[in-house]
Every structure is written in structure tokens, then in C-alpha cells.
C-alpha positions as CSV (number, residue, x, y, z in Angstrom):
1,X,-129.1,146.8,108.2
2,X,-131.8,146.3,105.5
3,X,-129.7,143.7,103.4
4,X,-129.1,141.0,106.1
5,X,-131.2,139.8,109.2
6,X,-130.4,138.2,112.5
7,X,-133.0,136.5,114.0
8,X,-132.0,135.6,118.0
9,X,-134.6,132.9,119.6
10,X,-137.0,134.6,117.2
11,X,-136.5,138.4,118.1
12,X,-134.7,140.5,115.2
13,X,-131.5,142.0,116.5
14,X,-129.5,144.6,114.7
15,X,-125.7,143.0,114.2
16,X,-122.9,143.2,111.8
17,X,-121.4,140.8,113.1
18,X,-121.4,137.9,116.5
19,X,-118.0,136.2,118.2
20,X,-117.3,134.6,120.9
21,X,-117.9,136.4,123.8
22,X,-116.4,134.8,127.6
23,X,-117.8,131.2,126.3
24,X,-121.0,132.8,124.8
25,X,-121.8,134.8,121.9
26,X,-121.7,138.6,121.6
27,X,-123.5,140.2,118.5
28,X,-121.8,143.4,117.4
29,X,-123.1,146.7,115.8
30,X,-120.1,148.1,113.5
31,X,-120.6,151.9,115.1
32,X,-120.9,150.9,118.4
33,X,-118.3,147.7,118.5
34,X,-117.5,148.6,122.7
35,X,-120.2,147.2,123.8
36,X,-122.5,144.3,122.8
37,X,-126.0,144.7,121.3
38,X,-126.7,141.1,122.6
39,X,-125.3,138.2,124.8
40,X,-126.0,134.5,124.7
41,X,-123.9,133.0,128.0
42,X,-125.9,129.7,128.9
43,X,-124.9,125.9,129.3
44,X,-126.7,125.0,126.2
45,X,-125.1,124.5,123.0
46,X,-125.7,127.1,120.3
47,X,-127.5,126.5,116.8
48,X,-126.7,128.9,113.5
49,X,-128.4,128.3,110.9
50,X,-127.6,130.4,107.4
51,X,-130.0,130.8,104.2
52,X,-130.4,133.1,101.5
53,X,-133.9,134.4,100.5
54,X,-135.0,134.4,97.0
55,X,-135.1,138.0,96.4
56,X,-130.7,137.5,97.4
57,X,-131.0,138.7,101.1
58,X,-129.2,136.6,103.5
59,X,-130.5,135.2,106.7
60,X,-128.6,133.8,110.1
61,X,-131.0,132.2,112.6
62,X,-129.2,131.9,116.2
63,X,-131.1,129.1,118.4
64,X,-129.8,129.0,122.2
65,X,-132.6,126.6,124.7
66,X,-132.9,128.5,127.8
67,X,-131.0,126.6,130.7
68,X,-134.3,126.5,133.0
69,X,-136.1,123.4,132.3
């Protein structure tokens, strides 16, 4: 978990990997792949955004606006 980050609406979540999930998105722990770590189900579409650091550590921010306006 130190090589790659996550970074959900601007909270850090601890994911090997995200797929869909009922129309949402579920974010996945390898040792515990029963049960999400996270869930984004709302109406709103959903943003990834990829980049690599300089230092060669990759980054995925995940951007979801809440429904409520």
C-alpha cells in the first residue's frame, strides 16, 4: 500500500483495485476482496484521474459530486 495512492473526494482509501459495483464503484483490498473497503452509488457521473509522481509512485484521484445540491 506504500507504492500507490487512492485518493476518494479527497480522503486516502486503502485499495488494490475499484470495479464496478451495482452501477457504482467498489474499491477492493486484495486480502479482504468479500467485501468493499468503499462504495460510490450516486446519480453523478464519476471522474478518474491518473498521474505518476516524480519520485515513480503512481496516483488515481476518484471525483464523485454528492447528489444533494
Amino acid at each position: 500500500m506504500d507504492k500507490d495512492k487512492v485518493y476518494v473526494n479527497g480522503v486516502l482509501v486503502l485499495a488494490d483495485y475499484f470495479e464496478d459495483y451495482f452501477g457504482g464503484m467498489a474499491f477492493y483490498r486484495k486480502a479482504e476482496n468479500f467485501s468493499p473497503t468503499l462504495i460510490l452509488a450516486g446519480k453523478n457521473p464519476i471522474h478518474i484521474y491518473l498521474a505518476q509522481m516524480e519520485d515513480g509512485k503512481k496516483l488515481c484521484i476518484v471525483e464523485q459530486k454528492p447528489d444533494i445540491e
